[in-house]
Every structure is written in C-alpha cells, then in structure tokens.
C-alpha positions in Angstrom: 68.4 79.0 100.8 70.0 80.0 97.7 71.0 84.3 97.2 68.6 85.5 94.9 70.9 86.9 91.4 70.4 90.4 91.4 70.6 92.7 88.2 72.7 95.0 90.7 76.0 93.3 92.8 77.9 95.9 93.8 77.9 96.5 97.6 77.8 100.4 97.1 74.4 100.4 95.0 73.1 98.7 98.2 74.6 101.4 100.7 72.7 103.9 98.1 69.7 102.5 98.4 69.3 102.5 102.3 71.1 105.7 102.2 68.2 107.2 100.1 65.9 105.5 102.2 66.2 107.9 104.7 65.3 110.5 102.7 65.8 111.5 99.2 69.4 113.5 98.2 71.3 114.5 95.7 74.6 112.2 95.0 76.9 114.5 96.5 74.4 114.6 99.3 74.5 110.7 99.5 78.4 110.8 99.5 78.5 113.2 102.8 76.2 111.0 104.5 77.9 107.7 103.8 81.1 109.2 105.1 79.2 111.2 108.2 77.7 107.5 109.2 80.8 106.1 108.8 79.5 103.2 106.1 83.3 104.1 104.2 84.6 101.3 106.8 82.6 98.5 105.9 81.9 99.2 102.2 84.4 100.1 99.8 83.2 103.1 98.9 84.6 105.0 95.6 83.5 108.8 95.8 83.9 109.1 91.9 82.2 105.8 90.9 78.7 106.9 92.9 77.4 108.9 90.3 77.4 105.7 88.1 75.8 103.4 90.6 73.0 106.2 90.8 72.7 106.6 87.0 72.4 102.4 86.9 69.6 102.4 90.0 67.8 104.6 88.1 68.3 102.5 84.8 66.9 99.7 86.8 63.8 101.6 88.2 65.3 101.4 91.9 65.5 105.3 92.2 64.1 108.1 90.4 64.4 111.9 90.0 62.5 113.7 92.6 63.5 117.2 92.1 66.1 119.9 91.1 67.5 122.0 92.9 68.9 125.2 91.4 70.7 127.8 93.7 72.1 130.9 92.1 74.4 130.0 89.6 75.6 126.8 91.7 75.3 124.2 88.8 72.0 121.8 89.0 71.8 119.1 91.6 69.4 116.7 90.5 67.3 115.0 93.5 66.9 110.8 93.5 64.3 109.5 95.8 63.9 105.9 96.3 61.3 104.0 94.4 59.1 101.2 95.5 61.0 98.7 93.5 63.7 100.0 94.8 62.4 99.7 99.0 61.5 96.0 97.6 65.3 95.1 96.4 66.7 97.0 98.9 65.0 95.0 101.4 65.1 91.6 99.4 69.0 91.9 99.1 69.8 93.1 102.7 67.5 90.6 103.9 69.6 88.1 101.9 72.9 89.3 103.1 72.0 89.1 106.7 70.5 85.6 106.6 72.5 83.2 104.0 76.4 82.5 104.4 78.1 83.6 100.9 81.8 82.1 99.9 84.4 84.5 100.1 87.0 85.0 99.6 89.7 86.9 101.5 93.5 87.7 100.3 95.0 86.2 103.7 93.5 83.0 102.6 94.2 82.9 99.6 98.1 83.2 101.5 97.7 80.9 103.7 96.8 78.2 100.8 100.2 79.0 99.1 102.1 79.3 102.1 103.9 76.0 102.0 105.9 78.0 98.8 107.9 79.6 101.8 110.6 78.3 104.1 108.8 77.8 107.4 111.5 80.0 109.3 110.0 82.9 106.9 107.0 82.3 107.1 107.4 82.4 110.9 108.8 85.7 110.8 105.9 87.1 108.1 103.4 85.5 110.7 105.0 87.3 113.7 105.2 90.5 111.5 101.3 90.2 111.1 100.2 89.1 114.3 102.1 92.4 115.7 99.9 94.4 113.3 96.8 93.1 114.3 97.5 93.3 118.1 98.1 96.8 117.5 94.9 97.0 115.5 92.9 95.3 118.4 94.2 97.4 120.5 93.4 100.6 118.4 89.9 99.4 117.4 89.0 99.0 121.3 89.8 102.4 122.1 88.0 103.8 118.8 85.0 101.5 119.4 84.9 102.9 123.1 84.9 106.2 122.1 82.0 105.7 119.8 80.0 104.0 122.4 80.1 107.3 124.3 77.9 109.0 121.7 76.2 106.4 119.5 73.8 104.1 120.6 75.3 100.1 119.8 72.9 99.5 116.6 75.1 101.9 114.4 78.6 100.0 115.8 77.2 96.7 115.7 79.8 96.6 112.0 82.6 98.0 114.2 82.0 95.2 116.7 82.1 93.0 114.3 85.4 94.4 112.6 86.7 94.2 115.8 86.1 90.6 116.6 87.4 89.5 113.4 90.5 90.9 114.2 90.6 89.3 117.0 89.8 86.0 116.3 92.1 86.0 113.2 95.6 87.3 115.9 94.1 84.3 118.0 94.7 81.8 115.5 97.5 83.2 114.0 98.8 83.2 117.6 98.1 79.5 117.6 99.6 78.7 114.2 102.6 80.3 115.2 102.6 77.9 118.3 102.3 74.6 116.2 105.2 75.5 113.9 107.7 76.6 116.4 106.9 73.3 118.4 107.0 71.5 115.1 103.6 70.1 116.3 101.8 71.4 113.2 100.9 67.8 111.1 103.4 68.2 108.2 106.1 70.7 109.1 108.9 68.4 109.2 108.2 67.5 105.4 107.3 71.1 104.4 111.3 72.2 106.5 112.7 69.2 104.4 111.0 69.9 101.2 112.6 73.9 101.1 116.1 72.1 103.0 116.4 69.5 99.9 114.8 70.5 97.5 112.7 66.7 97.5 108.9 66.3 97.8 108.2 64.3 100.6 106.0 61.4 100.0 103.0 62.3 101.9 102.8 65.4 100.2 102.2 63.9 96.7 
C-alpha cells in the first residue's frame, strides 16, 4: 500500500485539521490548543507559519470561514471551521500515516553512515558523550510521562510513550555499538583503526 500524494505535506496542516475538528477556532485559538495538548512535541510546530498553513487549507477547500468575531476594538478574528473535504483528507492522510511505513530519514543516521570519517577512539568518545545524553533523557522522560499519567488518561501519551521507547531503544544499541568497538568485535574495526593509523584503504573496504 502506496501513501496517497497529497496537495498538502506538511505535518502542521494535518495537526490543524484534527485540531479544528474539535471544534471550529480562530488561528490564534488553534495555536493555544496545540500547545495546551501538548501536539508542540511531536510536530514541529512554527507559531508564525500557522496562519499560512490556514490560508493554504482554505485555498484547498479543507477549511472555511465560519464567522467573525469582533470584540470592541480588539482587531477581527476570523473563525475556520472544518469542511467535509477537509474531515475526508484529514481522515485519508491520518489513516495513511498510521498504517503504511514511510522512509525517513533521521540526522543520527545520516552520522552513523559517515562515521567511518572519524578515528574510532573519537568516535567512541562522541558515542559515550550521546549515550550519556539519552540516559539522562530516559530518565527525565519516565518521570515526565509518570507525571502525566496521573492526570491524563494513556490515549493522549500514547506519542510520549512512544518518544520514550525510541529513546530507549536507540541508548540500547548505542550501548551495544559501543561494546563491539571497544572489544574490537565490530566486523571491520581493525581496518577502519588502520585506515585513520596509515592513512591506506584496506582492501576489504574497496
């Protein structure tokens, strides 16, 4: 199952449209609740760029003006409501999102493919130095995520749990990597030590 191409891609038009969902608001209305629900942790959220995504949802027939609301000589706050080609592609792309794996494609691997441009004694320590920081994270996120669970029922933290386990699994196998390369066990870290030692491609790397 192929992701539908959709004549919106950004991430934020999506959180607008289930955000509007609820209820129809006013864009500075939609940026409050975003942040109050705590959506600014799993979507990159830029404050001053929403007005745009709302001006091209509306372009696209996903939202339209519902009212305008004048009080005293407050400037005009004009009212978007969802439309129902809007409930369809906001339902259509979630739905996609949830069910078919998408490519991406995250800095740290993008790293990790280059890494053999470092000695392997720095790359140890730049490891170490990471793996630190995401212990601390782990340990940070469980105390946040336990504090949350006190008040919010587990369907609005299932994206902190998940946060959370990513972390987790990712200090795991850095934990692991680290391992393999101080025990020189790691296929290839003999020629990779002699390569940045000599200056001379091994043979099996070419």
């Amino acid at each position: 199952m192929a992701v539908k191409r959709r004549k919106l891609s950004n991430p934020l038009a999506l959180a607008v449209l289930v955000t509007l969902w609820q209820k129809p608001m006013h864009p500075y209305e939609i940026a409050q609740t975003l942040r109050r629900q705590g959506k600014d942790t799993s979507t990159k959220i830029n404050y001053g760029s929403l007005y745009t995504v709302v001006q091209s949802l509306e372009k696209h027939g996903f939202v339209e003006v519902t009212d305008v609301e004048r009080q005293g000589n407050r400037p005009e706050r004009t009212v978007y409501g969802l439309t129902e080609a809007g409930r369809v592609e906001m339902t259509e792309w979630l739905s996609d999102l949830v069910a078919v794996p998408v490519k991406e494609y995250p800095i740290f691997e993008t790293a990790l493919s280059l890494i053999g441009a470092l000695p392997p004694d720095d790359a140890v320590r730049l490891l170490e130095e990471r793996l630190q920081g995401l212990d601390m994270e782990v340990v940070s996120g469980r105390a946040a995520l336990a504090k949350l669970c006190e008040t919010l029922p587990r369907i609005f933290l299932v994206e902190v749990e998940y946060q959370l386990h990513m972390v987790e699994a990712q200090a795991e196998w850095v934990r692991g990597l680290l391992e393999e390369i101080e025990k020189g066990s790691l296929s290839g870290v003999e020629g990779w030590r002699t390569f940045h030692e000599t200056g001379e491609l091994p043979p099996e790397f070419t």
